[in-house]
N, C-alpha and C positions, 0 to 999 in steps of 0.2 A: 673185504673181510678175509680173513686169514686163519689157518690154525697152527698154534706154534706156540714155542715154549720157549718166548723171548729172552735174554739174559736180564736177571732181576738183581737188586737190591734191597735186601727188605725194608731199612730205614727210608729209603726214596719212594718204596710203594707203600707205604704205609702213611708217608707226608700228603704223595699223591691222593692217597683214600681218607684218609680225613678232610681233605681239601674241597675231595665232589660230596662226599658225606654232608659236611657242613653249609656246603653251598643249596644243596635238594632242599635241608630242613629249613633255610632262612627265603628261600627265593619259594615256596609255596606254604604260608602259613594256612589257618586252616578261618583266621578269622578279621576282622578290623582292625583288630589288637592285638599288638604281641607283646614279650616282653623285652625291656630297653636294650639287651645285648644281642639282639637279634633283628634290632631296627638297625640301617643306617645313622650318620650321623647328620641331623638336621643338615648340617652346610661345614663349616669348619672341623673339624678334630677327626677321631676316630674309634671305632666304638671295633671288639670282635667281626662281628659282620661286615666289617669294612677291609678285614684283613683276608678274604676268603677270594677275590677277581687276583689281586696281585700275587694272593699263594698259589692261585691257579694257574698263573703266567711263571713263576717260579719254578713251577714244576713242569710246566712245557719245556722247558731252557734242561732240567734237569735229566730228562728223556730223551734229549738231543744230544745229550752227551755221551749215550749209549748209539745212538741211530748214527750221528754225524762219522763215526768212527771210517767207517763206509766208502763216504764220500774222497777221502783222500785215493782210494783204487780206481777210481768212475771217471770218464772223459767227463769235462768242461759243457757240454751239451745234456749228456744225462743228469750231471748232478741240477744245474738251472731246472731241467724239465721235473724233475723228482720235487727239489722246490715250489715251483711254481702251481703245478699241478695240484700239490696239498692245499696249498695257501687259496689256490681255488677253489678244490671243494670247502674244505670249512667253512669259506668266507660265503660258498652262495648256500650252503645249510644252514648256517646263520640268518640267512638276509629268506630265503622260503619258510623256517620257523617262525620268523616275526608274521609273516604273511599269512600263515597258514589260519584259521580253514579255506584262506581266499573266498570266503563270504561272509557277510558280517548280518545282525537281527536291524530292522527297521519296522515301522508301525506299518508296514506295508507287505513284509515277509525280507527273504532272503535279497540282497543286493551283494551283486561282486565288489569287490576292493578290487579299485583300480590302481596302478600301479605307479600312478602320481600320488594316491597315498602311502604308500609303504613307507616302513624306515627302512634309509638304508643301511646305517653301522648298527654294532651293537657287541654283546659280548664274545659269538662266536666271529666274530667279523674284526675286532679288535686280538682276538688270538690268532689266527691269519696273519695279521697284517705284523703283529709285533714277529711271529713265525719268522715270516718271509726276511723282513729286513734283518734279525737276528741272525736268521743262517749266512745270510749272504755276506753278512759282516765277519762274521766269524772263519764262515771257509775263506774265503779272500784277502783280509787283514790280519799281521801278525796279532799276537793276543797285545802287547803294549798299545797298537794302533788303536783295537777295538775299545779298548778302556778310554782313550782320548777320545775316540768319536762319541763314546758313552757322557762323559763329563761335559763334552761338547750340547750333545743333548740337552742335558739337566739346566747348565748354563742361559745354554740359548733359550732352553722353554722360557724358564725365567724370565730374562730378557724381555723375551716375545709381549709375553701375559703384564708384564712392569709398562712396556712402553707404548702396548697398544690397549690396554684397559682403560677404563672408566679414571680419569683424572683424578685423586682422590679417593679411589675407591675402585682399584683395578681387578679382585680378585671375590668380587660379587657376584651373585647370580646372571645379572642382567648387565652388569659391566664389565667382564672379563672378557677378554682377546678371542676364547674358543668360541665361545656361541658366535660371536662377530663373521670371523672366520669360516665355520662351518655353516651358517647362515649363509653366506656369499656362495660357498662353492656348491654345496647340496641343496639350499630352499629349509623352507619351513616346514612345508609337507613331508620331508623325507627325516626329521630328527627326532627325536624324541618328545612326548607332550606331558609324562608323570609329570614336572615340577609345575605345571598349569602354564607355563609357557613352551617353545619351541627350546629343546636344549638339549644336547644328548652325551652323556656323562661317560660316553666309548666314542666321544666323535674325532676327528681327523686330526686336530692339533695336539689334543690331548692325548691322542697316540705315539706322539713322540717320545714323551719319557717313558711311558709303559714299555717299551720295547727293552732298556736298561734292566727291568725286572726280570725279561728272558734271558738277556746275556747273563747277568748276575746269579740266575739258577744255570747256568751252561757251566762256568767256571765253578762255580759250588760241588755240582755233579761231578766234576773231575778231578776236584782236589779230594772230594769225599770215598772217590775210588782206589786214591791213593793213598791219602792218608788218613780219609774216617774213622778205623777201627783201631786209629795209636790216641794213646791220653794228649798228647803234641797237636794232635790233629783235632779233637775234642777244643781242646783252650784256643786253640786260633778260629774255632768257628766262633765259640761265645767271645771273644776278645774283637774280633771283628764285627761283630751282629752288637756289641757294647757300642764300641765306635762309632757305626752307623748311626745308632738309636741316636745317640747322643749331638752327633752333626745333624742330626732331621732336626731333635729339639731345638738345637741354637738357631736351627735356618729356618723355623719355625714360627720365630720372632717377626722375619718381614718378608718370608713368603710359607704361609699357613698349611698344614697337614690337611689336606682333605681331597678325600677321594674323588669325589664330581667331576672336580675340576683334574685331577691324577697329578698334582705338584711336586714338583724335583723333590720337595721336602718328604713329601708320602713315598715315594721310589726307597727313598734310603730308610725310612723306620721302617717299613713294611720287607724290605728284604733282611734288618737289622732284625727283628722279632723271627723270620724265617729262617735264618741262622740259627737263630737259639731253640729254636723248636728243634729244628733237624739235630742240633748239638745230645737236647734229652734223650732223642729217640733213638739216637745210636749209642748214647752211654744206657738207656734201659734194655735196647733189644741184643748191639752186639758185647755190650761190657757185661751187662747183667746176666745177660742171653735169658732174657723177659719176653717169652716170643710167643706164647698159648694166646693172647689177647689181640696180637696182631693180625687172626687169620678173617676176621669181620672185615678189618679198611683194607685190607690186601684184594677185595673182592673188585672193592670202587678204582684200588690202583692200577692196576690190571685193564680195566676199560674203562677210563677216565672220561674221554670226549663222550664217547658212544651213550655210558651214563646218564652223562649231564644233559646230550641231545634226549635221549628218553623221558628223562624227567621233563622238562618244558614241556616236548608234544603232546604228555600225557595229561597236561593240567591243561593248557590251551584248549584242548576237546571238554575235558571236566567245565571248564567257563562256557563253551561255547553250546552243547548241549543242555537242552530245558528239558525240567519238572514241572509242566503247567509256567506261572508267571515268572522261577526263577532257575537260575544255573545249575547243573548237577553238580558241581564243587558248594553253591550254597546251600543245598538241598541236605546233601551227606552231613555238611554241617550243623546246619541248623537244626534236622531232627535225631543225630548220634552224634557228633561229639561236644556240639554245646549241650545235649542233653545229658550227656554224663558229666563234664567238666565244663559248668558256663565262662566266658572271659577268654583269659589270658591260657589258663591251662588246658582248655579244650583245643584254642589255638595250634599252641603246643603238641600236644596230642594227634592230631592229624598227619601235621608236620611230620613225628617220628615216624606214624604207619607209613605214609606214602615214600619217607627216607625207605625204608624197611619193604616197601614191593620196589620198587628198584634197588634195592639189594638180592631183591631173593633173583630177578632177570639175572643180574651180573656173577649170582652163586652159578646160576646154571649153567650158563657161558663158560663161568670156571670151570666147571667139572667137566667139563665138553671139552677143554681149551683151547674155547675159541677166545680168540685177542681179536678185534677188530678196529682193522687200522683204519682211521679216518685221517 
């Protein structure tokens, strides 16, 4: 933890605050159901909610290009250790959230979770890892280099997922190259079980192209510093973030947009759409200088990780705490906000308040300024 009055951008903290914004309201609904732009997508395509883990990865990359600056004054030993050190905590905050309450309910009372069941990737585990190897790319190779090694990436996932998939049908749930792969090096017990099999949609392979995502917001951040506030600077973001869009579609065709699996195709539309966001946000805040609106996601930009870890802990205990036969998250529910809006909208409803108490932590932090570096 720190106090400090980091150097900011408002267009970047504002991408950044919509991005944990977005992420609280879709990763804790309030009920069974929600509505479609707020679900995932069944398996191929991609829906809003599916643009919210890569714009988060975008905006890591974006924030290093402020922090990285640094590193060129730092011996060879500090900057690895500065690296490394991060990429650790996050990665084992990540992997003790999934763990956490480290007891689980049975018809017999409390039982430990033993540590052969844990997951071990996940989201903050996957921000780590793309961290790690992005920085180390970046200080070490010229920027041309790190673009091949980027392409390189994309390529070879492809590759990978084309020649070791399911015969026929390589880029399916149960016949794709990842789960095979992560299957073999982690177990079954250690991935993911939502889709009712072993499979885990942050796992080890599938972190290869994500990591492209953080370079891609690294290089974004820097161009943005320089020439985000010219009209020049505006058209080369939406002219580039067009392009992308457009190579995702065509690549689209014979290897599919979808997030699960995180396909070279999904790298390039989802940084292609984050371009053009970022493009709006600086023709409204610093063209327009439309900035009154901005000072709500400035809150979530500000302390993005710290956020996003709050929000999880805080639901995990809401599941995990009882009301008689059922969870305090269902409890709240079922008798206040399905009671005022049954369905879809009560859903909704929840969502916003609990968005809205981790806004009001991250106001107060504000005005304290504290920034907490994780």
């Amino acid at each position: 933890m720190s106090k400090a009055t980091p150097q900011r951008f408002l267009p970047l903290d504002v991408f950044r605050g919509l991005t944990v914004c977005f992420m609280i309201i879709v990763n804790t609904p309030g009920w069974d159901t929600a509505y479609s732009i707020l679900n995932h997508a069944k398996w191929h395509g991609c829906t809003p909610t599916d643009m919210v883990f890569p714009s988060f990865l975008f905006a890591v990359g974006n924030a290093m290009s402020f922090s990285m600056r640094k590193f060129a004054e730092l011996d060879n030993t500090t900057v690895l250790a500065k690296i490394f050190r991060r990429t650790i905590l996050i990665f084992l905050l990540g992997y003790l959230m999934y763990w956490l309450p480290f007891v689980r309910h049975t018809d017999t009372g409390l039982e430990f979770i033993p540590i052969s069941d844990t997951r071990i990737l996940g989201v903050l585990q996957r921000i780590a890892l793309c961290y790690c190897f992005g920085s180390l790319l970046i200080h070490y190779l010229p920027k041309k280099a790190v673009w091949i090694v980027s392409a390189v990436l994309l390529l070879g996932y492809w590759a990978i997922m084309y020649a070791f998939g399911q015969p026929g049908d390589p880029y399916s749930l149960t016949g794709n190259a990842a789960i095979s792969f992560d299957k073999l090096v982690l177990g079954d017990s250690h991935l993911y079980h939502g889709e009712g099999i072993a499979f885990d949609p942050e796992g080890l392979l599938s972190t290869l192209p994500a990591i492209v995502n953080v370079i891609a917001g690294y290089y974004t951040g820097l161009f943005i510093q320089e020439h985000g506030k010219t009209a020049l600077g505006r058209t080369r973001l939406l002219q580039m973030g067009g392009l992308l869009i457009l190579v995702a579609l065509v690549w689209n065709t014979v290897f599919p947009i979808n997030k699960k699996l995180w396909t070279s195709s999904y790298v390039l539309f989802t940084v292609g759409i984050d371009l053009w966001i970022l493009a709006i946000l600086i023709y409204v805040i610093d063209y327009k200088k439309q900035e009154r609106w901005t000072s709500f996601f400035t809150v979530f930009g500000k302390n993005p990780l710290f956020l996003y870890l709050l929000s999880e802990v805080l639901v995990i205990f809401l599941y995990f705490f009882q009301v008689g036969d059922m969870s305090v998250h269902r409890w709240i529910n079922t008798y206040i906000f399905q009671a005022i809006l049954p369905g879809k909208p009560g859903s909704l409803l929840f969502a916003l308040v609990y968005m809205l108490l981790c806004w009001s932590v991250g106001k107060i932090l504000d005005k304290k300024r504290i920034y907490i570096r994780v």
